[in-house]
N, C-alpha and C positions, 0 to 999 in steps of 0.2 A: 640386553639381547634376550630373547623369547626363546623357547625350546623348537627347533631348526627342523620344520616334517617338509618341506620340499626344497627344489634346489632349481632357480633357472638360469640357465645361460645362456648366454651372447652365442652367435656361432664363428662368424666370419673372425679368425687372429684367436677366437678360444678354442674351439671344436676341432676347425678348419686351417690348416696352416695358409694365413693371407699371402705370403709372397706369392707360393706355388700354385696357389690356388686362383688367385685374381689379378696377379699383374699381364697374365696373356687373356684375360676376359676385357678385361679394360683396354688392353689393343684393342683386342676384338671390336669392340662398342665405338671407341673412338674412331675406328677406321672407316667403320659401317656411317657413324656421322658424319663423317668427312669426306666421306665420298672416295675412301680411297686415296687421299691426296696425304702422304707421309708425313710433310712439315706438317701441316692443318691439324694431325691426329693428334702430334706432337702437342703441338699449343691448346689445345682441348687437355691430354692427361696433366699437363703440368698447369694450368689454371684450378685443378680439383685435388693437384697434392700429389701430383706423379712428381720424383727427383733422378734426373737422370744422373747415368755414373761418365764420370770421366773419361772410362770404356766404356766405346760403343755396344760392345759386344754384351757390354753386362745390361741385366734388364733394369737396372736401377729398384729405386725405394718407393714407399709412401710418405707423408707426414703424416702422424698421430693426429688423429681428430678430424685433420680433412675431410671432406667430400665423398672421395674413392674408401677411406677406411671407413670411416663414423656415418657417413650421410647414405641416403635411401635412393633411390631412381631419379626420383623429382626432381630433389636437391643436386645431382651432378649435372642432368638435363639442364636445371636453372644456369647452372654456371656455363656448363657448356653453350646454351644460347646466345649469352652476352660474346662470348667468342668467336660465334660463325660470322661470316659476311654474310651480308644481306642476300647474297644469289643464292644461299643454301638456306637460307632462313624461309625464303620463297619456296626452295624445292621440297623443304618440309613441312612446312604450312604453319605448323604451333609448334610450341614448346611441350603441347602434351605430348605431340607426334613423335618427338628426340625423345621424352620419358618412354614410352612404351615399344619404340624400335632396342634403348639400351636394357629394359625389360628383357624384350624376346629373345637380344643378344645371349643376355645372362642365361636364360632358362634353357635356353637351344643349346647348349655348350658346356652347363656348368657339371654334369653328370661324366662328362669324361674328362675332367679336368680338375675332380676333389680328392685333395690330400690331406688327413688328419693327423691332429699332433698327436695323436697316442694312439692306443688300441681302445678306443669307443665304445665298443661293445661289453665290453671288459670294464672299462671304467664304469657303466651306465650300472650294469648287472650286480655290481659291488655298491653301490648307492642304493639300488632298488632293495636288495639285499637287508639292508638295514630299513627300510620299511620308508623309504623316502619317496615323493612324489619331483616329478623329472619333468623341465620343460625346456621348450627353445624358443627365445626371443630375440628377430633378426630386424634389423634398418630393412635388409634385403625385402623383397615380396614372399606375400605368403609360399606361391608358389615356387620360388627361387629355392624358398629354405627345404622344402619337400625336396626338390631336384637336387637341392646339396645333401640329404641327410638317408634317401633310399639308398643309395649304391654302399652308403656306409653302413647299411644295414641295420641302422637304430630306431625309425620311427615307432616301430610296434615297442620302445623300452621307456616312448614319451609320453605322458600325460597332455601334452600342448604342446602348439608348435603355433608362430604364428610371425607376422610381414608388419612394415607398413601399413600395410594395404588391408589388414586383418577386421579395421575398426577398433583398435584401443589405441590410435596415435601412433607418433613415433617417438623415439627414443631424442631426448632424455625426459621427456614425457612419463608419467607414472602408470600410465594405461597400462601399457603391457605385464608391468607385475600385478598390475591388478587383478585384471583378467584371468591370468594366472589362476592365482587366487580364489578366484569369484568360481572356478571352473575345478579345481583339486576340493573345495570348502578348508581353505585354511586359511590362517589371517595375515598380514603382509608385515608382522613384526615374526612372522613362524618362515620365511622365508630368505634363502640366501640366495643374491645376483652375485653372478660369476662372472668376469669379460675382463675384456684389454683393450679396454677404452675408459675416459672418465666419461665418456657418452654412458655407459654402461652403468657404471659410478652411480651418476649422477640422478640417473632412473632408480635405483633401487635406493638412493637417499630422501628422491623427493617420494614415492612411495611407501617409505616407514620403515624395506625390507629388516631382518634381525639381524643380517650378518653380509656384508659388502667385501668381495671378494676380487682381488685383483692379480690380473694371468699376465706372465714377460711372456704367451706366445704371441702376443702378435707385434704390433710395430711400439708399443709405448714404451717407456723405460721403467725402471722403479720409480725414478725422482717423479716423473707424470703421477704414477699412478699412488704411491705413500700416502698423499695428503688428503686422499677421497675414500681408501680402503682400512677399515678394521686388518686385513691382512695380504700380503703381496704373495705369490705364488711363482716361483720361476719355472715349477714344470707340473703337472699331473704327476704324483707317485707311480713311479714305474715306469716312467714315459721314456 
């Protein structure tokens, strides 16, 4: 492991608490594809990793690595396609058309509806502190992560921030630490990936990063996450 001068994280399950934050987005999107039609929405979330609870009333889970946690626009679109019937396949034309209505979904809505697992600003400012360079690496869209990260009041604490959609790939893809990288001038053995994903993992192993960092805030467990991380993390200090 290399001497550790910046630090990039995941957002969605590391930054952002994922239940609170995207199980009513993910209605949202799903409803909007479905035309509104309840069952239909239904069979859409859980094709992409939605788990419903026994109680109605309760909003249910993800699966780890899914679609809805791990995966990007595209990627839920794609699954969501094979799901529709053909009469809504017609009313939407393409599959890019469901990518970027569950896009607008996200960015429309996702600003009054982000909750962080800790105090943010605080964490960011204690990193910076120590002379460390700061990023944010989302599946989400460039724009999503902006829309998730203003109202939290962090972006002016990041060095990068960046989507999908950014042009370094997607995760588990090594672009995105690279970039990184390529953007602070340090080298991708001088870097720590942070998330709660082995998506995440997995990005900053095929990238070289110096130190692989694994968070129980989002949906993984330890046993997920042990066999991909240098180190498991059940909370933010202080959180």
């Amino acid at each position: 492991m290399g001497y550790i001068r910046g630090v990039l994280f995941d957002k969605d399950g590391t930054l952002v608490d994922y239940h609170q934050t995207w199980l009513p987005l993910n209605r949202l999107a799903a409803k909007r594809i479905a035309r509104e039609n309840p069952q239909l929405a239904n069979l859409l979330l859980i094709s992409a990793g939605w788990v419903p609870h026994i109680e109605t009333d309760h909003p249910g889970t993800c699966t780890s690595g899914s679609p809805l946690v791990a995966g990007n626009c595209r990627e839920i679109a794609e699954v969501w396609w094979r799901v529709l019937p053909e009469n809504l396949r017609q009313l939407h034309g393409t599959c890019l058309n469901v990518e970027i209505q569950i896009n607008n979904t996200f960015c429309q809505h996702l600003a009054n509806n982000v909750s962080p697992v800790c105090d943010l600003p605080n964490l960011f400012q204690d990193l910076r502190n120590e002379g460390l360079y700061l990023g944010v690496a989302t599946n989400d869209s460039e724009e999503g992560a902006h829309n998730t990260l203003k109202p939290l009041n962090v972006p002016h604490m990041l060095d990068f921030i960046c989507g999908y959609d950014s042009g370094y790939g997607a995760k588990p893809t090594p672009g995105m630490v690279q970039g990184f990288c390529s953007t602070v001038g340090i080298s991708t053995n001088e870097v720590a990936v942070v998330g709660d994903s082995v998506h995440d993992l997995e990005m900053g192993k095929r990238a070289g990063a110096g130190l692989l960092v694994g968070v129980l805030t989002g949906t993984a467990t330890a046993q997920d996450l042990e066999p991909h991380a240098n180190v498991v993390l059940s909370q933010y200090y202080g959180a």
